[in-house]
N, C-alpha and C positions, 0 to 999 in steps of 0.2 A: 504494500500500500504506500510509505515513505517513497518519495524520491527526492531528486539533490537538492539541496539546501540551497533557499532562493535567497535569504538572506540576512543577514544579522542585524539589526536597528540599535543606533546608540541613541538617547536623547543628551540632547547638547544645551547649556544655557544659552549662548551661541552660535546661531545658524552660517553667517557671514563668516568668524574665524575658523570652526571645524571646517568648514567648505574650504576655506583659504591653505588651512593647512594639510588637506588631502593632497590641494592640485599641487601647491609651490612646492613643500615642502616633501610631497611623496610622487609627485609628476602623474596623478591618477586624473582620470577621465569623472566630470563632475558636473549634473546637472545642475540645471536652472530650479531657483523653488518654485515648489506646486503647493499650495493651499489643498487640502483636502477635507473639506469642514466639517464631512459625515463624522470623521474621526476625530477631531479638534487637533488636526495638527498641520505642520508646513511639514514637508519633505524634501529631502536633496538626493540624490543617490550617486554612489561613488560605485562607477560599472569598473570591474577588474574582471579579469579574464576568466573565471571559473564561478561567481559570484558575483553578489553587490554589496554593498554597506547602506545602509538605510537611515539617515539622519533624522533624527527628529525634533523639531520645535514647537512649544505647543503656540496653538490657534487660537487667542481668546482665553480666560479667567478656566472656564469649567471645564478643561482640556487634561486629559488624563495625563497624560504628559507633564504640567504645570506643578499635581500633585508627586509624582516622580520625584521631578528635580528640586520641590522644596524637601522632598528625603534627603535628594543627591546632587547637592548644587553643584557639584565640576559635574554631573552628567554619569553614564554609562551605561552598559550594556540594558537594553529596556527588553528587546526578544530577538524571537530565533524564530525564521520558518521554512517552513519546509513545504516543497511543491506535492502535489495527489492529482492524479489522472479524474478522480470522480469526488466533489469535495460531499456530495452527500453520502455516497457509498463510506467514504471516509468517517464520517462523523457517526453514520449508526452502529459501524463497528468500533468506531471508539468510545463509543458511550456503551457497547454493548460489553467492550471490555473494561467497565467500570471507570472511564476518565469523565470530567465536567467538562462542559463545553460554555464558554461564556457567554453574557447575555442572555437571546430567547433561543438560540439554537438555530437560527437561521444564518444561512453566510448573508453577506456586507459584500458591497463592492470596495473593495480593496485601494490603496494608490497607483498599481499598477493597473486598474479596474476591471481586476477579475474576482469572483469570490473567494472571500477569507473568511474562517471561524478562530478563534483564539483557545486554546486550553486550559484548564485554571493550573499555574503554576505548581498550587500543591500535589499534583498528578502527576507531575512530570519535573521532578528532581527539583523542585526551585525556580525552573525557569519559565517563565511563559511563553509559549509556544504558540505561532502562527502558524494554521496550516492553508494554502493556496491553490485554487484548481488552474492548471494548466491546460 
């Protein structure tokens, strides 16, 4: 069911220096931000050859994000996802194998706007987990 790892998300207190210091400083390919309001956040992504990095800044006061980085003010790692050929097929066996799926269990269109469901972290070692249909 797992396939490659689409990509790892930092949130960052700033959008402008983490982006600066991908391109200058690591000579990495760096998009333009995108506003994604569903999710209350700005995105940048840093395309590397086998992956992406997925920036995050939050969009607005009630932005998950927001509460994040007042945990973690330098930022860090926020998730991890992973691509799925079938995100529903995906989600009843994961839930049929005891994991929570967050929210109402329905995918979300994503930043790269394709459907995404999230894991609840306590399921999955600590980390929260994006998963993505391809």
């Amino acid at each position: 069911m797992i396939g490659k790892l689409n990509h790892v998300a930092i949130a960052v207190p700033d959008l402008v220096a983490a982006s600066a210091m991908y391109r200058d400083a690591m000579g990495a390919d760096v998009s333009s931000p995108q506003d994604v309001p569903e999710h209350g956040v700005t995105v940048v992504f840093i395309n590397l050859p086998n992956t992406k990095i997925e920036l995050l800044h939050p969009l607005g006061e009630n932005s998950p994000i927001a509460g994040f980085l007042a945990k973690n003010p330098a930022g860090g790692v926020h998730h991890i996802c992973f691509e799925v050929s079938d995100i529903l097929a995906a989600r009843d066996q994961l839930v049929a194998k005891g994991l929570r799926v967050l929210g109402d269990g329905n995918p979300k269109i994503g930043a790269h706007g394709k459907p995404v469901l999230f894991l609840h972290p306590k399921d999955m070692l600590g980390t929260l987990t994006e998963i993505e249909q391809v």
